[in-house]
N, CA, C and O atoms as a printed pandas DataFrame, in Angstrom:
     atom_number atom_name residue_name chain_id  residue_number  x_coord  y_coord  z_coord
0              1         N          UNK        A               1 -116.667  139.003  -47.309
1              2        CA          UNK        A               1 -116.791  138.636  -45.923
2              3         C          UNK        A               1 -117.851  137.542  -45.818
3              4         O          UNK        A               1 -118.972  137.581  -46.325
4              5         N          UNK        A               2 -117.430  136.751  -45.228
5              6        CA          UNK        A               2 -118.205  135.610  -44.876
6              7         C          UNK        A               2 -118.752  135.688  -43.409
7              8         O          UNK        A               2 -117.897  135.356  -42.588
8              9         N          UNK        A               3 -119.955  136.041  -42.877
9             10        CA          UNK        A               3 -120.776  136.297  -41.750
10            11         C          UNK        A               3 -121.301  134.927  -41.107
11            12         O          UNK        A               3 -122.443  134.574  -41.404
12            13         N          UNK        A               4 -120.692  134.295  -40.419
13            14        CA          UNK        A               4 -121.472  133.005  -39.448
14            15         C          UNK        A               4 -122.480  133.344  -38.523
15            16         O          UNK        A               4 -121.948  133.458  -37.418
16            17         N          UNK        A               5 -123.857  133.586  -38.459
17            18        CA          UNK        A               5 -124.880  133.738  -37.614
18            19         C          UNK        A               5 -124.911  132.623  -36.350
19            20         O          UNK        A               5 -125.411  131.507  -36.212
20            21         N          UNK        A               6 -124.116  133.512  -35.510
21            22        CA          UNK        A               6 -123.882  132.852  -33.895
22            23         C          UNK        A               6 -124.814  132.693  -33.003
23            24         O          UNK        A               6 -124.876  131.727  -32.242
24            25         N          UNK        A               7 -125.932  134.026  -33.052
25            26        CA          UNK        A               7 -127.248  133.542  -32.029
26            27         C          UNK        A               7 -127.498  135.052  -32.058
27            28         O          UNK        A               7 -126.700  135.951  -32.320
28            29         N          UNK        A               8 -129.181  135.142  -31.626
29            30        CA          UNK        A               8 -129.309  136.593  -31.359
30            31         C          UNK        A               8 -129.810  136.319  -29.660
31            32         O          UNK        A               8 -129.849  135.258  -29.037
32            33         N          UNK        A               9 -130.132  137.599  -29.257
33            34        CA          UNK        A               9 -130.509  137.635  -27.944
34            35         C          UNK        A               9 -132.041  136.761  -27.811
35            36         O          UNK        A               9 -132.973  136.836  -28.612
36            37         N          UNK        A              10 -131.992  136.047  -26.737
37            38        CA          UNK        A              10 -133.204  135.172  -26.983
38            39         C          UNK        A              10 -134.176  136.169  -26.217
39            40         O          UNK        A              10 -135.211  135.508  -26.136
40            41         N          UNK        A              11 -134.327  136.947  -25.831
41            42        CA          UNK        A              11 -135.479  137.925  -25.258
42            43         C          UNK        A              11 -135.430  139.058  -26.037
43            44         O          UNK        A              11 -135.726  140.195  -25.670
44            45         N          UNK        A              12 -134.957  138.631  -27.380
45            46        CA          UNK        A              12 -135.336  140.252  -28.189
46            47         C          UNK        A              12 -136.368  140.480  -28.436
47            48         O          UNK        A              12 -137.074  139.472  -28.470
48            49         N          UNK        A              13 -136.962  141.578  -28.689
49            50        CA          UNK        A              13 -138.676  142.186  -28.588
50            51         C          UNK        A              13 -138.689  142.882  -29.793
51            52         O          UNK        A              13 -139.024  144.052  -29.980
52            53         N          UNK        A              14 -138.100  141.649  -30.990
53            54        CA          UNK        A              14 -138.420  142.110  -32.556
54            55         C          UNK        A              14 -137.665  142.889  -32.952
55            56         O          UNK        A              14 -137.820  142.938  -34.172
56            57         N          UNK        A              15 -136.867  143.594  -32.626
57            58        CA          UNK        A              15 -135.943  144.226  -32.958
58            59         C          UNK        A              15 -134.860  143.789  -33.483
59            60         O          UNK        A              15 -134.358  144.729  -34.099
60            61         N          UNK        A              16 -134.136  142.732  -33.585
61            62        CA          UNK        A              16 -133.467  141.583  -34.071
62            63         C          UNK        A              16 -131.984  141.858  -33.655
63            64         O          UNK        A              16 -131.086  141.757  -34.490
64            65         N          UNK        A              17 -131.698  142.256  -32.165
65            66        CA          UNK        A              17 -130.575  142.691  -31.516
66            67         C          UNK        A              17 -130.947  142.929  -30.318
67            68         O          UNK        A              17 -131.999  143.458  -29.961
68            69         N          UNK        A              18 -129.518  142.286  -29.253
69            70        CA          UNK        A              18 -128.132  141.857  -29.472
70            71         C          UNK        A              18 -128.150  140.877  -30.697
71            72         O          UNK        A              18 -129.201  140.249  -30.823
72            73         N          UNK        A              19 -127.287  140.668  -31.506
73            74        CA          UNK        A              19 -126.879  139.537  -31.985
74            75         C          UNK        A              19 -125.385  139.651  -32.696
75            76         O          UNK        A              19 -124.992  140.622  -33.343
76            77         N          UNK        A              20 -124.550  138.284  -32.394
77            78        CA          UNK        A              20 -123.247  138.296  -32.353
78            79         C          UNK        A              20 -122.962  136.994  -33.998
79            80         O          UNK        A              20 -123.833  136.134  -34.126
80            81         N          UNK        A              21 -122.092  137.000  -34.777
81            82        CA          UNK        A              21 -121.275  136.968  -35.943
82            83         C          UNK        A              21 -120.114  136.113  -35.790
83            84         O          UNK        A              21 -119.545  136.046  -34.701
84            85         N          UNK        A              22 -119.736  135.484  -36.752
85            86        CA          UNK        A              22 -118.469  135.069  -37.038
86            87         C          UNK        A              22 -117.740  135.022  -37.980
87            88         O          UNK        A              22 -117.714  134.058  -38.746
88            89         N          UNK        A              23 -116.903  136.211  -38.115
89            90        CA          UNK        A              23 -116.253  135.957  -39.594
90            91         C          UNK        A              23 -115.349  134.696  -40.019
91            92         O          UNK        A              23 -114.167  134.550  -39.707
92            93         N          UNK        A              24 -116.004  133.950  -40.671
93            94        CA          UNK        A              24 -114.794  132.742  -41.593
94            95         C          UNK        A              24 -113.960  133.135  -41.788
95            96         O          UNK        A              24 -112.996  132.619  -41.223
96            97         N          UNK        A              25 -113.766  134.017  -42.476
97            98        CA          UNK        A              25 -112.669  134.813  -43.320
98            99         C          UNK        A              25 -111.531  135.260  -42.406
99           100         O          UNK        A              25 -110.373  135.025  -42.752
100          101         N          UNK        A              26 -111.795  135.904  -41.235
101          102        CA          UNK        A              26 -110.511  136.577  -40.437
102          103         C          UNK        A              26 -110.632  136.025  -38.910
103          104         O          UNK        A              26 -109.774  136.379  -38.102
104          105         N          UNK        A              27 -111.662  135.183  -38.516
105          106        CA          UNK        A              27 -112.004  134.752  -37.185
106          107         C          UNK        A              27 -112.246  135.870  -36.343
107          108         O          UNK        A              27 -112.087  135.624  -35.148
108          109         N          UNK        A              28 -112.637  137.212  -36.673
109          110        CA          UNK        A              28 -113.104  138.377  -36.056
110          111         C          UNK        A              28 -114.582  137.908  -35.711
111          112         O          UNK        A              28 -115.215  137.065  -36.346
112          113         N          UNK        A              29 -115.022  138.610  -34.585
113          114        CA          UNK        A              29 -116.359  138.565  -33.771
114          115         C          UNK        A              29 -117.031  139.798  -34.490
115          116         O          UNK        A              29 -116.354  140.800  -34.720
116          117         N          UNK        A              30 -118.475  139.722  -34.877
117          118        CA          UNK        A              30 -118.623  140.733  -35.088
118          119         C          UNK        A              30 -119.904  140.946  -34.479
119          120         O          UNK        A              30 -120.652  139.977  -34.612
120          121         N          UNK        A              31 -120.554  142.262  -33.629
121          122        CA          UNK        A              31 -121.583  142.189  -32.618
122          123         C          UNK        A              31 -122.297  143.271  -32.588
123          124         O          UNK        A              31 -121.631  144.297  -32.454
124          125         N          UNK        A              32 -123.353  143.392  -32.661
125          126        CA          UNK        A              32 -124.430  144.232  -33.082
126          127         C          UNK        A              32 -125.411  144.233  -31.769
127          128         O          UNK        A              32 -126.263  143.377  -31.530
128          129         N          UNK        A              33 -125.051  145.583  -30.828
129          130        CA          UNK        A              33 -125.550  145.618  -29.321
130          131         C          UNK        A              33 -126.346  146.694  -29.465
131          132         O          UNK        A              33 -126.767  147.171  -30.519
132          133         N          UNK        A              34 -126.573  147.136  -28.124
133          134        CA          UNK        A              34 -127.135  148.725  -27.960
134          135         C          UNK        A              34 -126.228  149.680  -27.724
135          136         O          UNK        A              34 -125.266  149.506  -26.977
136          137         N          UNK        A              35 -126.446  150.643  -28.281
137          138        CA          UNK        A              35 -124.918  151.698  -27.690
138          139         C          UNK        A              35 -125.232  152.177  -26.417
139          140         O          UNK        A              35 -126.294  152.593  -25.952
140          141         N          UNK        A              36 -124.276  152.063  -26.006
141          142        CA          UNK        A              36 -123.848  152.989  -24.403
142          143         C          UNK        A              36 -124.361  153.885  -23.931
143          144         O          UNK        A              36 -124.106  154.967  -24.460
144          145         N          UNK        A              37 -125.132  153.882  -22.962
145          146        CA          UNK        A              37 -125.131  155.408  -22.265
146          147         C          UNK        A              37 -124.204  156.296  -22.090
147          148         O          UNK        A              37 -123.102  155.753  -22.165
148          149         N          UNK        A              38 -124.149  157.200  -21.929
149          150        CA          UNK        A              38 -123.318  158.368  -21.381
150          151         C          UNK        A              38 -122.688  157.762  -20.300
151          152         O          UNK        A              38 -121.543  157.369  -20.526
152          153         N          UNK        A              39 -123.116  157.589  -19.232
153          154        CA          UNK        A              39 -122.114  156.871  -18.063
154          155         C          UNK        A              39 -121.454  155.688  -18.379
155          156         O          UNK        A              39 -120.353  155.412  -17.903
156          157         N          UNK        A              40 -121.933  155.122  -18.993
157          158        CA          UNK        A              40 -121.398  153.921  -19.251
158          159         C          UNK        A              40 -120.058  154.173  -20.326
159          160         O          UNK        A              40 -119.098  153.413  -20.201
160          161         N          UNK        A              41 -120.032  154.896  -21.030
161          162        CA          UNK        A              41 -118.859  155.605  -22.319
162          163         C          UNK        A              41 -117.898  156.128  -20.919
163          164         O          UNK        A              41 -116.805  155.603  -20.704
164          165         N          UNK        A              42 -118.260  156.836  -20.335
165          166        CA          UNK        A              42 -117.714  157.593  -19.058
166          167         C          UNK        A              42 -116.853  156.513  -18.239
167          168         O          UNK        A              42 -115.670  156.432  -17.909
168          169         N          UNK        A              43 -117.735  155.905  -18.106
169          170        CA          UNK        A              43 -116.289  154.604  -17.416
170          171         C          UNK        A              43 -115.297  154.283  -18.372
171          172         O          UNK        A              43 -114.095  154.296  -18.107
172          173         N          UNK        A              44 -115.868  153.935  -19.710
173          174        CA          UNK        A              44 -115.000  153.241  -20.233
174          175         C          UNK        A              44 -113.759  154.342  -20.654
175          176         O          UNK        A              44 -112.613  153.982  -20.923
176          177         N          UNK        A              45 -114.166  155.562  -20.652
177          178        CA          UNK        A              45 -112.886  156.334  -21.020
178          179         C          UNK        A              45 -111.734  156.410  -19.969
179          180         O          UNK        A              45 -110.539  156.669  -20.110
180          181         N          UNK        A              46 -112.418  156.125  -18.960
181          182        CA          UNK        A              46 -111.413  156.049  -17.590
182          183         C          UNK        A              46 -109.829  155.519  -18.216
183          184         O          UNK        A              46 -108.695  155.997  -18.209
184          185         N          UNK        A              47 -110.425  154.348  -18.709
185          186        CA          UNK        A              47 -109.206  153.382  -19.346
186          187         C          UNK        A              47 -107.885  153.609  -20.634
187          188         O          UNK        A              47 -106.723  153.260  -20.842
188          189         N          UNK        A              48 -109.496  154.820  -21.572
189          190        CA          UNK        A              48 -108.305  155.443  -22.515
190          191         C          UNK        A              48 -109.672  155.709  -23.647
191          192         O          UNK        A              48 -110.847  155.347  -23.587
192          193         N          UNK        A              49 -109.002  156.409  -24.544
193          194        CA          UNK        A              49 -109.784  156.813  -25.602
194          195         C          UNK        A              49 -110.644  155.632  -26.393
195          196         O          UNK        A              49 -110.235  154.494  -26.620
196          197         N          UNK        A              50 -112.165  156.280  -26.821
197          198        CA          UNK        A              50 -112.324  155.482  -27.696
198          199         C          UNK        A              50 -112.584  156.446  -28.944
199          200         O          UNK        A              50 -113.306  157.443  -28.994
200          201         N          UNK        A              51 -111.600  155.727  -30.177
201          202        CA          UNK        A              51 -111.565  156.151  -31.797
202          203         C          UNK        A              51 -112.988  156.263  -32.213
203          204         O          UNK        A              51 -113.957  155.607  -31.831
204          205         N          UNK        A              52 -112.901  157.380  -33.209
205          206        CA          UNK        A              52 -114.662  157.524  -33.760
206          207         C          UNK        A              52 -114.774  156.388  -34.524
207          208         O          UNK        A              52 -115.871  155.862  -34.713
208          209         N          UNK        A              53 -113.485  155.841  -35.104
209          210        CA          UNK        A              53 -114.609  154.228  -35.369
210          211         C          UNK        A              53 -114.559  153.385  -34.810
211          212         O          UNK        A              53 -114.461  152.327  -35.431
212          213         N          UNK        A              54 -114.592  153.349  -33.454
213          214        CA          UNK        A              54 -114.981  152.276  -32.424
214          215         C          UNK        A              54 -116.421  152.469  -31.687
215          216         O          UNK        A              54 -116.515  153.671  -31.437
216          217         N          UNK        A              55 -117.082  152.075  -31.432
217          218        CA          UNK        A              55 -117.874  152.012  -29.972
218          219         C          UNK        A              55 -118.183  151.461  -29.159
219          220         O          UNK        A              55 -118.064  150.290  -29.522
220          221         N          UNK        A              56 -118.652  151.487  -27.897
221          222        CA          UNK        A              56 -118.962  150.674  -26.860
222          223         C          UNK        A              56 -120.517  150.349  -26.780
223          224         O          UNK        A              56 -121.523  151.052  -26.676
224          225         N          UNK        A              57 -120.332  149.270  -26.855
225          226        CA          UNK        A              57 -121.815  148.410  -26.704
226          227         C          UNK        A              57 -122.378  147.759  -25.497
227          228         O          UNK        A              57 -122.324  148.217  -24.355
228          229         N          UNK        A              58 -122.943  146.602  -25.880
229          230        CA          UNK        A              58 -123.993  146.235  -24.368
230          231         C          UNK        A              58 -124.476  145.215  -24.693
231          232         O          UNK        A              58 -125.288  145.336  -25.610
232          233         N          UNK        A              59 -124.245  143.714  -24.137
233          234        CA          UNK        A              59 -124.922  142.728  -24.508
234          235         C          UNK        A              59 -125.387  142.404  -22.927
235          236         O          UNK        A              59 -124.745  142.682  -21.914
236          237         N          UNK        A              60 -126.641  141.761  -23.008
237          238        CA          UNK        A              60 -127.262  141.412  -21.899
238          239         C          UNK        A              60 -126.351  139.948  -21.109
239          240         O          UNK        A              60 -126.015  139.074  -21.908
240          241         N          UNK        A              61 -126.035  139.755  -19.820
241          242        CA          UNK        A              61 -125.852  138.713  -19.514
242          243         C          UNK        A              61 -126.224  137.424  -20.083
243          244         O          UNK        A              61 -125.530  136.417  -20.221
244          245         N          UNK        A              62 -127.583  137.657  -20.425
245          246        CA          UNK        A              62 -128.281  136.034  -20.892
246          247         C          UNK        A              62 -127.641  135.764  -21.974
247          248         O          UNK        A              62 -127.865  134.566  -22.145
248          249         N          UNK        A              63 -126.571  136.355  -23.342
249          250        CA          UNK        A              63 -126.151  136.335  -23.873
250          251         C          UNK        A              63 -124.564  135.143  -24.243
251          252         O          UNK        A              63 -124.237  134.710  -25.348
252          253         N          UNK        A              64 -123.910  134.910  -22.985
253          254        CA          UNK        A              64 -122.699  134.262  -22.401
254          255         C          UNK        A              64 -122.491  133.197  -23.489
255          256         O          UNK        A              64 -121.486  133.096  -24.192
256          257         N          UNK        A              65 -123.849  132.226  -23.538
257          258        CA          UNK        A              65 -123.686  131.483  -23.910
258          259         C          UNK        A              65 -123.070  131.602  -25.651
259          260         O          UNK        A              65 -122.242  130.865  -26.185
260          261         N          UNK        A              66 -123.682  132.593  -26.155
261          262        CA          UNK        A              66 -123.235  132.822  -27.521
262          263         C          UNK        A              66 -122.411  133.252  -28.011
263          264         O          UNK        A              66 -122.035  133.072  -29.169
264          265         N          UNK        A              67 -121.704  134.320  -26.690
265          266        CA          UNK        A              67 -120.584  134.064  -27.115
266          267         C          UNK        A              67 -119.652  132.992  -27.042
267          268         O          UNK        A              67 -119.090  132.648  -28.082
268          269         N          UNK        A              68 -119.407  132.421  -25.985
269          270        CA          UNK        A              68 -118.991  131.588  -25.807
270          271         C          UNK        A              68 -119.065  130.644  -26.906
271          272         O          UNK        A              68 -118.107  129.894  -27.094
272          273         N          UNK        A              69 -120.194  130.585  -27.735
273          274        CA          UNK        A              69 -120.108  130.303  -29.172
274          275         C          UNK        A              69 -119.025  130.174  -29.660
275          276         O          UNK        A              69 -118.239  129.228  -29.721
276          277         N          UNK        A              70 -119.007  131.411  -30.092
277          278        CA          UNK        A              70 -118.873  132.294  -30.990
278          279         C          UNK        A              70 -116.979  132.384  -30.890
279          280         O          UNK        A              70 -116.342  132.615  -31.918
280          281         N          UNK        A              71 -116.598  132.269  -30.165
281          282        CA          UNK        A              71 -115.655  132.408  -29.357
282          283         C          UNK        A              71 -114.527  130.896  -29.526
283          284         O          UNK        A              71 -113.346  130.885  -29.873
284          285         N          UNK        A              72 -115.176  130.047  -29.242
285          286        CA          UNK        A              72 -114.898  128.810  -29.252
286          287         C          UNK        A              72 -114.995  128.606  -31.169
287          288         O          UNK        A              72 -114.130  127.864  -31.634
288          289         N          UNK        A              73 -115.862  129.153  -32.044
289          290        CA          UNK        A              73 -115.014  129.223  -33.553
290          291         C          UNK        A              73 -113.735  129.801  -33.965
291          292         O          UNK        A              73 -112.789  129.319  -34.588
292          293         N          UNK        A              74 -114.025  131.393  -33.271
293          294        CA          UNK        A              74 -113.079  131.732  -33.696
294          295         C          UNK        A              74 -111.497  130.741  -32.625
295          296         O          UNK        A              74 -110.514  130.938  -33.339
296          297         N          UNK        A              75 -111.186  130.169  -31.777
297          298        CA          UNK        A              75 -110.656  129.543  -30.977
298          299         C          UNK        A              75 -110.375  128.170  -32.045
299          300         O          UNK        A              75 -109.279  127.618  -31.956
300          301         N          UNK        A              76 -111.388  127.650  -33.038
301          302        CA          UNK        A              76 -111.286  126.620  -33.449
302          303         C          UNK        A              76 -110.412  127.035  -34.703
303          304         O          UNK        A              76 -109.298  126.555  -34.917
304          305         N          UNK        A              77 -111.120  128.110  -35.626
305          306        CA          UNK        A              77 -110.584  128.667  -36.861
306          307         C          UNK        A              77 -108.830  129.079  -36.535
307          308         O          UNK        A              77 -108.123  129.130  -37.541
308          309         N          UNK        A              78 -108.265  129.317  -35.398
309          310        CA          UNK        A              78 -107.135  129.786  -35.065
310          311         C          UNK        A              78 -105.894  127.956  -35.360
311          312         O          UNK        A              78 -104.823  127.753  -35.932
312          313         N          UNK        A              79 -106.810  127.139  -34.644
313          314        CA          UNK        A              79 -106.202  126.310  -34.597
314          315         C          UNK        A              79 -105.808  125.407  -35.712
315          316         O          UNK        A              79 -104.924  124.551  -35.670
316          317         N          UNK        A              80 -106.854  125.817  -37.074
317          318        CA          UNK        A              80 -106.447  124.983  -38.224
318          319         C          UNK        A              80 -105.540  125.422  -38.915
319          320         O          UNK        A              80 -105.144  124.785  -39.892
């Protein structure tokens, strides 16, 4: 796996997360947040199950831009 370092959260407090990924290899996002509260899992089940190897995360708004990154590779990698 080839990991493209997209940006981390610019108000992280040393902890070195949010921060979001780009795989070369498959154009998958890959994103390293905070996990969910309880309510927050709670909404999202509204919609449908989530698999024990999935979870729901949390990136801060100020974040947009990186993905948008991040997003726009994998968008680019699709197109070659």
């Amino acid at each position: 796996m080839a990991l493209r370092f997209m940006g981390i959260d610019p108000d992280t407090n040393g902890d070195n997360c949010p921060t979001v990924w780009f795989d070369e290899q498959t154009s998958d996002l890959v994103i390293q947040g905070w996990k969910a509260d309880a309510a927050t899992e709670a909404d999202c089940l509204r919609t449908g199950k989530i698999p024990d190897s999935e979870g729901v995360v949390r990136l801060p708004a100020r974040m947009v831009h990186i993905l948008r990154k991040a997003c726009d590779a994998t968008e680019a990698a699709q197109l070659r």
